[in-house]
N, C-alpha and C positions, 0 to 999 in steps of 0.2 A: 132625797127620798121623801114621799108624801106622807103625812101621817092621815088616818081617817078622820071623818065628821064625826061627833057624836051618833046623829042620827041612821050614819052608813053603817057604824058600830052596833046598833040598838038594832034595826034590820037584818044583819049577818046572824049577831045572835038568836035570833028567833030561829033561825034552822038548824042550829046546833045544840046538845043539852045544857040550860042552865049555867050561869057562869057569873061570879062577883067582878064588878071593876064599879073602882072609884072614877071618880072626872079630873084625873092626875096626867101630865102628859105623858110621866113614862108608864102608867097601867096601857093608858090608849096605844102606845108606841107598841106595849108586847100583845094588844091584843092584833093589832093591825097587823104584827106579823101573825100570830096565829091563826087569824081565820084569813088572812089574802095572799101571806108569803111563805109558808111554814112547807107548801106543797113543792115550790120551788129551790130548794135549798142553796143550789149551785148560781143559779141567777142571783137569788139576796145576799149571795157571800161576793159575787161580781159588783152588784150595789153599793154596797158597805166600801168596796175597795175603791170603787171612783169614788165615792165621799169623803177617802180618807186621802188619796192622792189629790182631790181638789183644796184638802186644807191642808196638805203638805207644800200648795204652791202658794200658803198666804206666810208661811214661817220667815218673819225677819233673820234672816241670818246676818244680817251685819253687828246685830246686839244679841248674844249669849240667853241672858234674861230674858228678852219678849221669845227665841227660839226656845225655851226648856219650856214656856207656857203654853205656847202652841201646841209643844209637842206632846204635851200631856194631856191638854185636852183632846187631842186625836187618838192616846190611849186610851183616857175614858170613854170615848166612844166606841173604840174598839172593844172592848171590857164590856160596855152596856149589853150592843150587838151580842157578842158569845155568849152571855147571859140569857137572852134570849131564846136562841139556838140549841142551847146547851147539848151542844154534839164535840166532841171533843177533836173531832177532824175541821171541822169549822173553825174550830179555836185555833187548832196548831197551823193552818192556812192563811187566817186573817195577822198574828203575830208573825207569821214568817214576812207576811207584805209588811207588816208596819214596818220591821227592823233592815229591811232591806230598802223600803224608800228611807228612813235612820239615817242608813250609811250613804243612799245617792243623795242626800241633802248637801253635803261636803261640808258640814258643822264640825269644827275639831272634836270629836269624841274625846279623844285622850286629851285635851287639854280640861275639860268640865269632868270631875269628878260624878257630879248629877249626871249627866248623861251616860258617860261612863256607864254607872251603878242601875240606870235605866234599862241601857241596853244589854244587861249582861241577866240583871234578872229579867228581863224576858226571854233573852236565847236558854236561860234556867228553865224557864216554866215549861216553853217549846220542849225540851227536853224530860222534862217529867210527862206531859202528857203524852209525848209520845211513845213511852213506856205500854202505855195504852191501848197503845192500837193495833191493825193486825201489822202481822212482821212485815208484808208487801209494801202498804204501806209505810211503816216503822223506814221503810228502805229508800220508797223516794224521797220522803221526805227529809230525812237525816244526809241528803245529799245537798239539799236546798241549804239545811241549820250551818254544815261545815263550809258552805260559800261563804256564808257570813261572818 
C-alpha cells in the first residue's frame, strides 16, 4: 500500500475544509486514507488483507519466537488500519482474516500459551463487536467466528 507525498497531501487538502496533520508517517498514513481511500471501503479492507497475507508468508515457523513477533506485528497493523476505518464491520472482517490465516499458518497454538492467549482475545473482541451490528450481519459473521 502506497502512502502519499507530502505535496499530493498539501494538494487533496485544498479541496476539502481545513484539516491539522503533522509530518508523522502515521498522520500521513490516516490522511491518505481519508482523502483517497475512505470512498472505497471494500477495496481497502481487500488491501489491508493482501498486506497481511503477504506478511503472513514471511513468519518463521520453524522458531516459536521469530513467529509470535511477526505475528504481532501483522496485528498491529491490522489494529492501525481499523483504527483508521473506524467501522466496526471493517474490524470484525479484517480479525476474522487475521485469526483464520492464525490457524492456516500450522504454528502449534496450543503448545505457546502467547499464541494461545492471542488468539483467543481476538476471537473475544470479534465477539464483542459483533454485538454491534445488525443481526443479518451479526449472522454471517458468527458463522465465519464458529469455524475458527
Amino acid at each position: 500500500m502506497r502512502t502519499a507525498t507530502i505535496h499530493e497531501l498539501k494538494q487533496e487538502l485544498f479541496t476539502i475544509p481545513p484539516r491539522l496533520a503533522k509530518f508523522k508517517k502515521e498522520n500521513k498514513e490516516l490522511l491518505t486514507y481519508l482523502l483517497f481511500e475512505a470512498q472505497d471501503e471494500q477495496g481497502y479492507i481487500a488491501s489491508v488483507k493482501q498486506e497481511m497475507d503477504e506478511l503472513y508468508k514471511e513468519v518463521n515457523s520453524s522458531n516459536v519466537y521469530f513467529a509470535k513477533k511477526t505475528i504481532r506485528k501483522i496485528l498491529r497493523i491490522a489494529n492501525k488500519h481499523i483504527r483508521y476505518m473506524g467501522s466496526p464491520q471493517a474490524e470484525v472482517e479484517l480479525l476474522i482474516h487475521f485469526c483464520t490465516q492464525l490457524k492456516a499458518t500450522g504454528l502449534p497454538l496450543h503448545k505457546s500459551p502467547v499464541l494461545t492467549n492471542l488468539f483467543q482475545n481476538q476471537v473475544k473482541k470479534i465477539n464483542k463487536v459483533l454485538d454491534s451490528l445488525h443481526e443479518d450481519l451479526q449472522y454471517d459473521y458468527r458463522k465465519e467466528v464458529n469455524r475458527l
